[in-house]
MDAnalysis code that builds the backbone (N, CA, C; Angstrom):
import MDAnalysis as mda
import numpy as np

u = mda.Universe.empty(426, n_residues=142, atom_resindex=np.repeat(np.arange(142), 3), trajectory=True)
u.add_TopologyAttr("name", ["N", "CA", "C"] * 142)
u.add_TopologyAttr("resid", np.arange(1, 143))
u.add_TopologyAttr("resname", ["UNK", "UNK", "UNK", "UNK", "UNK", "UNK", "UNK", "UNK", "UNK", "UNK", "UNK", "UNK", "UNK", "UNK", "UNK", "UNK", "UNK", "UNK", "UNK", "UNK", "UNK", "UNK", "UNK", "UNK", "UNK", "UNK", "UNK", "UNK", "UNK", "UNK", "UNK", "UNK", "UNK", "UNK", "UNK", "UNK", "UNK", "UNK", "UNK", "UNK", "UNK", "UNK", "UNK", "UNK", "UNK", "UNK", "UNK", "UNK", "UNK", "UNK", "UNK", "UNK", "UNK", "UNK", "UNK", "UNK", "UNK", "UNK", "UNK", "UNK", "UNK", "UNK", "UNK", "UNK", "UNK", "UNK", "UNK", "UNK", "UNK", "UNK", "UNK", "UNK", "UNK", "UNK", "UNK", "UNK", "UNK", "UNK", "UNK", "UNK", "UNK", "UNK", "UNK", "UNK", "UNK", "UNK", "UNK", "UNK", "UNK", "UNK", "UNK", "UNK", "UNK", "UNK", "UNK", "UNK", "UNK", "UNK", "UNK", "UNK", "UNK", "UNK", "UNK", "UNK", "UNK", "UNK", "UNK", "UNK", "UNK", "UNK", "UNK", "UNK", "UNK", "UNK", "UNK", "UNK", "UNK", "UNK", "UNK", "UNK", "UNK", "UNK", "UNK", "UNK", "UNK", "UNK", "UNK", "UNK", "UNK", "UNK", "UNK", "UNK", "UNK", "UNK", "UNK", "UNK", "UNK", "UNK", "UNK", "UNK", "UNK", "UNK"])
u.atoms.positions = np.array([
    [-7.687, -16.419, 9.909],
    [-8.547, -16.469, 8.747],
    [-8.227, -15.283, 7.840],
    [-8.176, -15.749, 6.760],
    [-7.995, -14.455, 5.716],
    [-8.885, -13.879, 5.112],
    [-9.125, -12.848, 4.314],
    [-10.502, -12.144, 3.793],
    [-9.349, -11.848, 2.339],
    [-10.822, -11.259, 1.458],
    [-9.998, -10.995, -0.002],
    [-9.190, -9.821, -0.403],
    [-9.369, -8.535, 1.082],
    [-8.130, -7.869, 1.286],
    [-6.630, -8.457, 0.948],
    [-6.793, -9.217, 1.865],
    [-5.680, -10.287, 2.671],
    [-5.169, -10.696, 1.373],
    [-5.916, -11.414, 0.697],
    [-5.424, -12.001, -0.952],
    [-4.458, -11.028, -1.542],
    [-5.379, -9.927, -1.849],
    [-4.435, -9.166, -2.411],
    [-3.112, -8.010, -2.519],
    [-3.510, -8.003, -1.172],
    [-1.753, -7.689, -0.389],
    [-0.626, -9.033, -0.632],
    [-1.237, -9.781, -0.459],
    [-0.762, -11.305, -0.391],
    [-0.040, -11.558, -1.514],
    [-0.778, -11.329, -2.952],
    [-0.370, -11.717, -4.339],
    [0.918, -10.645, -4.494],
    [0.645, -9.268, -4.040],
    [2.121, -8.388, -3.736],
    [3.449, -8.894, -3.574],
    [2.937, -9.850, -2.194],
    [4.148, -10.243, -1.755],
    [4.585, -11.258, -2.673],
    [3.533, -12.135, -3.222],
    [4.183, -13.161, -4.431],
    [4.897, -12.845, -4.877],
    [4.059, -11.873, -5.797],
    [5.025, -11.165, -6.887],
    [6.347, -10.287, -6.739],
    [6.681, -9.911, -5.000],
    [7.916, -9.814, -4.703],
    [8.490, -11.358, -4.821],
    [8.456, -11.972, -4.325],
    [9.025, -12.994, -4.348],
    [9.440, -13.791, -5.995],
    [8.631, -13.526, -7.395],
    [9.304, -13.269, -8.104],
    [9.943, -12.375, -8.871],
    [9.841, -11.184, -8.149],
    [11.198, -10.384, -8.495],
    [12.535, -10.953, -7.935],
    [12.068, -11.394, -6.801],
    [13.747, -11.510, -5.901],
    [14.192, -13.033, -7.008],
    [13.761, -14.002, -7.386],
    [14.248, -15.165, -8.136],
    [14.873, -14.660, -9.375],
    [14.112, -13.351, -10.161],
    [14.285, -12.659, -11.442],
    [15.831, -11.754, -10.714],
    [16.162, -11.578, -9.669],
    [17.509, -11.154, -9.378],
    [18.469, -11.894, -9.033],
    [18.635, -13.352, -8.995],
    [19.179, -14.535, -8.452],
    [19.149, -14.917, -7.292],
    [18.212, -14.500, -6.397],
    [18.012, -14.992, -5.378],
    [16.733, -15.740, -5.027],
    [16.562, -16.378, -3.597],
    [15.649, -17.073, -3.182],
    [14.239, -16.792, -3.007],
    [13.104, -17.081, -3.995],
    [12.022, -16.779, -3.650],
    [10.938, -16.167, -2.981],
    [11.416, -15.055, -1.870],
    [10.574, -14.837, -1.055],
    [10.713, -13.314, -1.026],
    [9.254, -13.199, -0.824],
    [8.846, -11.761, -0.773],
    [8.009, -11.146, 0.401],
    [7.758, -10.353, 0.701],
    [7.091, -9.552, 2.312],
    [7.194, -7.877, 1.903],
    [5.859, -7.990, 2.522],
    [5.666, -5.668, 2.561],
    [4.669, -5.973, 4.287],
    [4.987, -4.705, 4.475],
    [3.968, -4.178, 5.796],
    [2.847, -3.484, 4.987],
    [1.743, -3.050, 5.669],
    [0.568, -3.061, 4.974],
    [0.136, -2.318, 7.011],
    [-0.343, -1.078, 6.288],
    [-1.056, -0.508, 7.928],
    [-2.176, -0.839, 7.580],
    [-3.043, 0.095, 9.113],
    [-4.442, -0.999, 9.010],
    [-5.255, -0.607, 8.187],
    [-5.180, 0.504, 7.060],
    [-5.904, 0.773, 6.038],
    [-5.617, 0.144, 4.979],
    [-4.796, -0.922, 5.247],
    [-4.362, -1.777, 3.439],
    [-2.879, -1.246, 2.848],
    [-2.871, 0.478, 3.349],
    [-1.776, 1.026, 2.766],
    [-0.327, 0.215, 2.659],
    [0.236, -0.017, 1.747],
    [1.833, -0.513, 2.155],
    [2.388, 0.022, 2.393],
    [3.199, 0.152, 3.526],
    [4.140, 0.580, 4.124],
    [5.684, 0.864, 3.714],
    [6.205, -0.834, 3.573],
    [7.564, -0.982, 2.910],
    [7.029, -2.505, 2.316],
    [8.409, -2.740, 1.269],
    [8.270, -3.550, 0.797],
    [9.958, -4.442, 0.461],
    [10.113, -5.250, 0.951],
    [11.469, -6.492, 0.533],
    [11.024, -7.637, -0.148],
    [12.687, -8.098, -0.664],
    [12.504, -9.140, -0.922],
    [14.151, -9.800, -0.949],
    [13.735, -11.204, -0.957],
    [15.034, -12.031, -0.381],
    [16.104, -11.387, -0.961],
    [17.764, -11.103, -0.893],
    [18.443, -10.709, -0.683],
    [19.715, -11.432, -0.351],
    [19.445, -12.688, -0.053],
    [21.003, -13.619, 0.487],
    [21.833, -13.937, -0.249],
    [21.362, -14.153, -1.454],
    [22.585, -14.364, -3.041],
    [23.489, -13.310, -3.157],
    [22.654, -12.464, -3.833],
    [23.393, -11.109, -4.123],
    [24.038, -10.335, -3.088],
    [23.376, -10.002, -1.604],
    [24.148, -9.770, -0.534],
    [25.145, -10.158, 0.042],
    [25.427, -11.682, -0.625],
    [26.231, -12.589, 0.134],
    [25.823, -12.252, 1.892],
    [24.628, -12.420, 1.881],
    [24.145, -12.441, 3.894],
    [23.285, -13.055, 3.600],
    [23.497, -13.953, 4.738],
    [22.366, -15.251, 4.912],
    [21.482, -14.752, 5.789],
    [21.516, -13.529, 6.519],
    [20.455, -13.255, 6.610],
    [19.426, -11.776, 6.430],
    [19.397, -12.094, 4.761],
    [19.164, -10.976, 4.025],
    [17.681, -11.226, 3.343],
    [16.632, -12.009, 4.688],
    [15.444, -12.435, 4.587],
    [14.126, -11.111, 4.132],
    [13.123, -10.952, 3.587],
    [12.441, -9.813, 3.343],
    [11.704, -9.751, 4.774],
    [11.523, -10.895, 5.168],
    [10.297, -10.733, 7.072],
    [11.487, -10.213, 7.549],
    [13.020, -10.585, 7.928],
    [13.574, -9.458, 8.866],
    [14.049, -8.201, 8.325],
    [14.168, -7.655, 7.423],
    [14.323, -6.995, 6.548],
    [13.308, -5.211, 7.212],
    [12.211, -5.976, 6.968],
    [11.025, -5.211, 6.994],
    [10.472, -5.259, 8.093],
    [10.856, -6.305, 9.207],
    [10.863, -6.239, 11.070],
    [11.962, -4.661, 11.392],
    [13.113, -5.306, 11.428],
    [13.982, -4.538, 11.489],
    [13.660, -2.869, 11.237],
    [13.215, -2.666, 10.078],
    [12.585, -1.371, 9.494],
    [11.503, -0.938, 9.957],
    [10.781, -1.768, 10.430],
    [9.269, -1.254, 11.398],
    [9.873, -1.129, 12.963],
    [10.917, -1.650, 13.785],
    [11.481, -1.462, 14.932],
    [12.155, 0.217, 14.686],
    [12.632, 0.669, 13.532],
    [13.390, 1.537, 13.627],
    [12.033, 2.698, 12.955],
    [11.628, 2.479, 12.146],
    [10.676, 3.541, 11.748],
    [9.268, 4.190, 12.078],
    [8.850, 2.602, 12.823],
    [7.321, 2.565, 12.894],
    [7.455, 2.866, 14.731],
    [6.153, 4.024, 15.509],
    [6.186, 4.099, 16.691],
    [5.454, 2.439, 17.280],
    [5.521, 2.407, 18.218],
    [4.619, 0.866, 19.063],
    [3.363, 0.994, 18.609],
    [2.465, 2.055, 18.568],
    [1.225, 1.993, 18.199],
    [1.287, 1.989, 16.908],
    [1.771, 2.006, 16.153],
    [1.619, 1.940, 14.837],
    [2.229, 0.671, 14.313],
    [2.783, 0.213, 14.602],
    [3.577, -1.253, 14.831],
    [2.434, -2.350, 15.067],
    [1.831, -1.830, 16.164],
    [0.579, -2.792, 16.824],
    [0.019, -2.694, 15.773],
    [-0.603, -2.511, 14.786],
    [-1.760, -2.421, 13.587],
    [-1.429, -2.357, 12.534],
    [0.273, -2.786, 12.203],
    [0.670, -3.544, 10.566],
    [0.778, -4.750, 10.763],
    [0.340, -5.031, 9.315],
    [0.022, -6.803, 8.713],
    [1.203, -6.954, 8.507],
    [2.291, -7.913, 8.255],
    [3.406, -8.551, 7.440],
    [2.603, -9.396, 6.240],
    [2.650, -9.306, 5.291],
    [1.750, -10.041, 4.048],
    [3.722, -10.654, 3.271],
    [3.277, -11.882, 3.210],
    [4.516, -12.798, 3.280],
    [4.416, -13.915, 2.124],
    [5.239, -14.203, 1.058],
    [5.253, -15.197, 0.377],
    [5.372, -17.124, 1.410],
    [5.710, -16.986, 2.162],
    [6.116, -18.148, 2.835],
    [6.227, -17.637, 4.219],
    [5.978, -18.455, 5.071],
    [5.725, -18.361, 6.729],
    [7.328, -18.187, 7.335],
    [7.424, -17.013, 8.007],
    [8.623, -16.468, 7.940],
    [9.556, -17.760, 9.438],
    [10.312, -17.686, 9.231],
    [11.147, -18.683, 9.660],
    [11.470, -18.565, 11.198],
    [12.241, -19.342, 11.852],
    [12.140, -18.556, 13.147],
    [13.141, -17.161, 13.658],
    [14.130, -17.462, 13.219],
    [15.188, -16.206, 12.965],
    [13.984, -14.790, 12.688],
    [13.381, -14.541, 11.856],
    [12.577, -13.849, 11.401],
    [11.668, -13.536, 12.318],
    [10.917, -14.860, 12.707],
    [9.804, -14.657, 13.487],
    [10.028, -14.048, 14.689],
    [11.488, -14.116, 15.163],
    [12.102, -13.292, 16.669],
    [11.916, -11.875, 16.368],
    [11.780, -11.553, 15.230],
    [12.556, -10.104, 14.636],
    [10.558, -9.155, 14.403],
    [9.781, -10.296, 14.290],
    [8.357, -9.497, 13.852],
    [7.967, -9.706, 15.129],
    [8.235, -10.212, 16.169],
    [7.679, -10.669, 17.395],
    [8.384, -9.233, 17.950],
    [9.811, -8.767, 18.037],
    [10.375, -7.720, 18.918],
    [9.789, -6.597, 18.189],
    [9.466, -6.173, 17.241],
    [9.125, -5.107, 16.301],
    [7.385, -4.936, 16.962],
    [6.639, -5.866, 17.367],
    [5.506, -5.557, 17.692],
    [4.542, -5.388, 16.557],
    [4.946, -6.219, 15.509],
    [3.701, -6.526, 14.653],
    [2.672, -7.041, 14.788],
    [1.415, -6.422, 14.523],
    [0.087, -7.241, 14.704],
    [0.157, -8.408, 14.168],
    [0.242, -8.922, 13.133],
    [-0.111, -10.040, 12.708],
    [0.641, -10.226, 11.015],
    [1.088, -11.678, 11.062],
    [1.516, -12.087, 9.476],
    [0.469, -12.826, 9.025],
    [0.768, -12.796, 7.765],
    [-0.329, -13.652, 6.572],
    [0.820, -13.913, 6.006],
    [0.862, -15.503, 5.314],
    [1.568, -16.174, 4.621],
    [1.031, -17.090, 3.658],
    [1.473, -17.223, 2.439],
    [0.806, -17.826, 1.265],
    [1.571, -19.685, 1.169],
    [2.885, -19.706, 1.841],
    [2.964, -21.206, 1.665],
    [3.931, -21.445, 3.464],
    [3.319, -22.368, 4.117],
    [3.674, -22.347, 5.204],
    [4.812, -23.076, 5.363],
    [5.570, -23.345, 6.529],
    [6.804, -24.105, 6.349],
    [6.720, -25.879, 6.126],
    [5.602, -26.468, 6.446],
    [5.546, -27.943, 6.123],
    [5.241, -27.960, 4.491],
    [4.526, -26.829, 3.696],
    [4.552, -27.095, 2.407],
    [5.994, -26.886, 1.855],
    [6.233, -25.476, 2.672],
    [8.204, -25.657, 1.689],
    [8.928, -26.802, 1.810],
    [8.808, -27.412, 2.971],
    [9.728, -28.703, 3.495],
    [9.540, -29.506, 2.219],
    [8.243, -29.192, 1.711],
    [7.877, -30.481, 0.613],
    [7.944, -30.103, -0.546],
    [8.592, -29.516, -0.718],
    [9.266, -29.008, -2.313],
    [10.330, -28.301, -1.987],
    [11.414, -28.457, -1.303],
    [12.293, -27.358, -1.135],
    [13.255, -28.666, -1.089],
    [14.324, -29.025, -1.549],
    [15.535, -30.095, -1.208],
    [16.251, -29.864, 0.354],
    [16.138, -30.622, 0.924],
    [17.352, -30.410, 2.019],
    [18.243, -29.389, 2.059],
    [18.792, -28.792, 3.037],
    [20.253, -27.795, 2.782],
    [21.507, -28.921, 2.907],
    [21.265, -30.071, 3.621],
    [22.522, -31.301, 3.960],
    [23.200, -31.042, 4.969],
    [22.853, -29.987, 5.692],
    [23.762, -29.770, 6.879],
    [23.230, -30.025, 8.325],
    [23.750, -30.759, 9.178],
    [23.752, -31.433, 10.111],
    [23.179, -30.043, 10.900],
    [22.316, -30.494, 12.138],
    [22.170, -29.499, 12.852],
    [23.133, -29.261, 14.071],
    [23.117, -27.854, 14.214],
    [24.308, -27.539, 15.048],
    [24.031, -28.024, 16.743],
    [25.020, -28.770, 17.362],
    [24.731, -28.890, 18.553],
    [24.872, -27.853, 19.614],
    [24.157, -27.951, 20.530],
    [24.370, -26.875, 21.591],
    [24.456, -27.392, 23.359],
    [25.128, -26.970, 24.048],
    [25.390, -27.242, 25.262],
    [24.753, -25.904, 25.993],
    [24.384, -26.444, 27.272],
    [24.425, -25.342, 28.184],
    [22.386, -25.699, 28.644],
    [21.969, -24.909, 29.721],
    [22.985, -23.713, 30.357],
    [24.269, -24.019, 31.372],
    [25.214, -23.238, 31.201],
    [25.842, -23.458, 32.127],
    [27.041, -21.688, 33.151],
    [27.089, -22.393, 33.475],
    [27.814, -20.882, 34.316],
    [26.134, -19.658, 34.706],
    [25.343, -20.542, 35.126],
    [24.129, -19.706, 35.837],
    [24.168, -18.485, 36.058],
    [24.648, -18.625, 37.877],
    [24.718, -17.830, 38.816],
    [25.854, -16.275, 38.001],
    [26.746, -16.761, 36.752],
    [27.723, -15.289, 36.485],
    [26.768, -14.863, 35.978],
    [26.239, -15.791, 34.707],
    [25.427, -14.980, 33.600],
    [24.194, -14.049, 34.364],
    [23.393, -14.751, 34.873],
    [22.768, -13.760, 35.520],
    [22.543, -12.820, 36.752],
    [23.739, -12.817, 37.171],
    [24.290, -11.013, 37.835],
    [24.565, -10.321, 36.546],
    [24.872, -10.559, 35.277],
    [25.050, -9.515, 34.415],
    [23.292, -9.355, 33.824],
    [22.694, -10.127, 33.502],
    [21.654, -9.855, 32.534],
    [20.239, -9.623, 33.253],
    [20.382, -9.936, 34.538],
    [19.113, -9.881, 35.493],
    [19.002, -8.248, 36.035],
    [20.029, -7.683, 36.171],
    [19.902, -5.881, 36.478],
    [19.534, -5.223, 35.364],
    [19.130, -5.883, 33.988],
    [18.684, -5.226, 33.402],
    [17.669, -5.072, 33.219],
    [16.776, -5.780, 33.722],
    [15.778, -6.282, 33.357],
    [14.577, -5.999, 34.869],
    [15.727, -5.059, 35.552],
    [15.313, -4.851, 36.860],
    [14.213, -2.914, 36.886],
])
């Protein structure tokens, strides 16, 4: 549930999101916001001009709270988000230990105004080769 805080961190991130279109890129905007409202940092999409596809403002500003922000302070920033960050992204605010996102258009509304990309989805095989993979990745975790 959102409150009228929430709004207006929120309209921030809009209005990142048209800056990033006013630079030739894709619509979307995101800031962290600690638990006093304060903003933290602030992105915005980036994949045109970067030539990197994944030059998203939610990993952008994950990434930057993993490296800047301690765990407790991590635990108690908002992500305030033009659009519901994707899953690539969502791996990246999930490892960073963000409290919580707010998003202004979720992914079934983009689906419905956004055209197709046309590209087939990639297939994947596996698991396979078990027993090697995990003698390497299971001692770590030990």
């Amino acid at each position: 549930m959102t409150h009228p805080d929430d709004h207006t961190l929120l309209r921030r991130a809009i209005a990142l999101a048209a800056e990033a279109r006013a630079h030739g890129n894709p619509p979307f905007g995101s800031l962290l916001a600690g638990p006093d409202g304060t903003v933290l940092a602030e992105a915005y999409n980036t994949t045109l001009t970067d030539k990197d596809i994944t030059a998203h403002p939610e990993l952008k500003l994950g990434k930057w709270a993993a490296r800047e922000l301690d765990a407790a302070t991590a635990a108690h920033t908002t992500m305030y988000t033009s659009c519901q960050p994707c899953e690539m992204c969502r791996t990246v605010i999930q490892q960073a230990g963000l409290r919580r996102v707010v998003f202004a258009l979720s992914d079934d509304q983009l689906l419905d105004i956004r055209p197709s990309s046309g590209r087939p989805p990639v297939p994947q095989d596996g698991p396979a080769l078990l027993e090697e993979v995990r003698a390497v990745v299971e001692p770590y975790y030990r």
